[in-house]
C-alpha positions as CSV (number, residue, x, y, z in Angstrom):
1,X,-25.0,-1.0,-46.7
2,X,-24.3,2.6,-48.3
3,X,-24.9,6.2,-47.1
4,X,-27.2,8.1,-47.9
5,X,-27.2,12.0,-47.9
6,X,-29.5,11.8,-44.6
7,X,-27.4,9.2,-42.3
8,X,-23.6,8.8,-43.7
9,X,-21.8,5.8,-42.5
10,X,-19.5,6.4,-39.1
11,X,-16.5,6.5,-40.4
12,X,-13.3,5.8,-37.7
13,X,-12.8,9.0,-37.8
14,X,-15.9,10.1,-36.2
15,X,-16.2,11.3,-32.4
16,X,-18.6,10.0,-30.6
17,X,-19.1,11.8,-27.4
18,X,-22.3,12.0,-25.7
19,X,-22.9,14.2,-23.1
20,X,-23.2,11.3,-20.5
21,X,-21.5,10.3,-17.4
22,X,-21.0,6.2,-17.4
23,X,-20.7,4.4,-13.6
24,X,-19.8,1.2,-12.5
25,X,-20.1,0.1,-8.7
26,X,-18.4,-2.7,-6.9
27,X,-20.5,-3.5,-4.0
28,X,-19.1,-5.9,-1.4
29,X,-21.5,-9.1,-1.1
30,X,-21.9,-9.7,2.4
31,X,-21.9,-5.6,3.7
32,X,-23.9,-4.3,0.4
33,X,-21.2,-1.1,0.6
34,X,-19.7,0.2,-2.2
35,X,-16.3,-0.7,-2.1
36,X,-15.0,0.8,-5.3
37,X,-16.6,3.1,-8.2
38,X,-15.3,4.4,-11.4
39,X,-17.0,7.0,-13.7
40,X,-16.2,8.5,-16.9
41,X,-17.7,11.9,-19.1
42,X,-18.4,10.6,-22.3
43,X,-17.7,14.3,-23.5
44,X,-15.1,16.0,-21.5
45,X,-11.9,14.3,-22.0
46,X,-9.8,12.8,-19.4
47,X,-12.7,13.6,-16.8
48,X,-13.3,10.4,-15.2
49,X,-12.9,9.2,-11.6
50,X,-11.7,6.2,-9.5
51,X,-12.5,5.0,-6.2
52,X,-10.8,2.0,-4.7
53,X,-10.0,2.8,-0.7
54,X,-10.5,6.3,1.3
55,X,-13.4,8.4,2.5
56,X,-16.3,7.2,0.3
57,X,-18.4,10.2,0.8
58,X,-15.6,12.8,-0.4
59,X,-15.4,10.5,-3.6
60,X,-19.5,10.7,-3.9
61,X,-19.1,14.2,-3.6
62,X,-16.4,14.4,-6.4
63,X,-19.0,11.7,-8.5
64,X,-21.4,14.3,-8.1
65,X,-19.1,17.2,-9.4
66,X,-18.2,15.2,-12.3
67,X,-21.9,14.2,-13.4
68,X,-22.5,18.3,-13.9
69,X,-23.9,19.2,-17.3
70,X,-24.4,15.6,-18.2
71,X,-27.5,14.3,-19.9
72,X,-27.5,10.9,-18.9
73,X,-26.0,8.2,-16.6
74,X,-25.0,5.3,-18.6
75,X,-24.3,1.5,-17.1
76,X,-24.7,-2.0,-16.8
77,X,-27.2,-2.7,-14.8
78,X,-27.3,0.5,-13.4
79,X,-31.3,0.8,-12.4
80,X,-31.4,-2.0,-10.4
81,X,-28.5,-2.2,-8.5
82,X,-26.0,0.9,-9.1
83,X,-28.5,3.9,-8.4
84,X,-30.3,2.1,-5.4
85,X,-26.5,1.5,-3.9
86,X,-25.8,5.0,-4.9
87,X,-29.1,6.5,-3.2
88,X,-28.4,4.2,0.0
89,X,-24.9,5.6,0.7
90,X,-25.6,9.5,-0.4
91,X,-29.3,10.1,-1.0
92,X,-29.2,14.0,-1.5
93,X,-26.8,13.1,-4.8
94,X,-27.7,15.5,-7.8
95,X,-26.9,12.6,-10.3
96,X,-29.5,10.4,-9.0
97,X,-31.9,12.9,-10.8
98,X,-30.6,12.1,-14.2
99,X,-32.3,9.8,-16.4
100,X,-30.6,6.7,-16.9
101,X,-29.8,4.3,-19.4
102,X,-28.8,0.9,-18.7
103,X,-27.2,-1.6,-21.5
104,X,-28.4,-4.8,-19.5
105,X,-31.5,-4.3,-20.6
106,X,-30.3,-2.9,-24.0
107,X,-28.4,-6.3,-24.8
108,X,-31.5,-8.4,-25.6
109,X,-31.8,-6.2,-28.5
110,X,-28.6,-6.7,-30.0
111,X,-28.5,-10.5,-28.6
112,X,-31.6,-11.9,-29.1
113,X,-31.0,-15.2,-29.8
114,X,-28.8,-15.8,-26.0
115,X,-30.7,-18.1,-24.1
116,X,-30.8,-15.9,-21.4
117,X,-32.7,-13.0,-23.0
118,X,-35.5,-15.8,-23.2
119,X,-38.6,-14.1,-21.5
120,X,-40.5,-18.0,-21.8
């Protein structure tokens, strides 16, 4: 595969930052509360956030703060399980308002052939 003048190869070099905040709950099985998040801006540098014990709301709060100016929430299985957990603890949460983009359903594309992808 080569250039062209239109779409150059990425080269290591290359930042790639998009303006998106990426979430990943852990949700206890048998409660269904969120028992630790962590988050990270795809574009500001060093602005993420970690959540393992403490007041829960407070770090909603500070999730909240750090989702300002993004674009997008970005996750694995994030529609389906992470937002609805999300809107269930804190409904009035600004991020919640944010499209989303979630890479379980973006892996059939780039794993077609796993068994599980199979819609038949």
């Amino acid at each position: 595969m080569t250039a062209s003048s239109n779409f150059p190869l990425a080269s290591p070099m290359c930042s790639f930052a998009p303006r998106c905040l990426s979430i990943d709950l852990e949700v206890g099985l048998r409660d269904t509360r969120i028992h630790s998040l962590a988050a990270l801006r795809g574009d500001l540098p060093g602005a993420s956030l970690h959540f393992r014990q403490g007041d829960l709301f407070a770090a909603l709060e500070r999730l909240d703060a750090l989702a300002e100016g993004a674009s997008f929430l970005l996750g694995h299985n994030l529609i389906a399980f992470d937002l609805p957990h999300l809107a269930a603890a804190k409904p009035d949460l600004r991020l919640l308002q944010l499209p989303a983009v979630d890479t379980l359903w973006l892996n059939p594309l780039a794993f077609p052939r796993n068994p599980y992808h199979q819609t038949t």
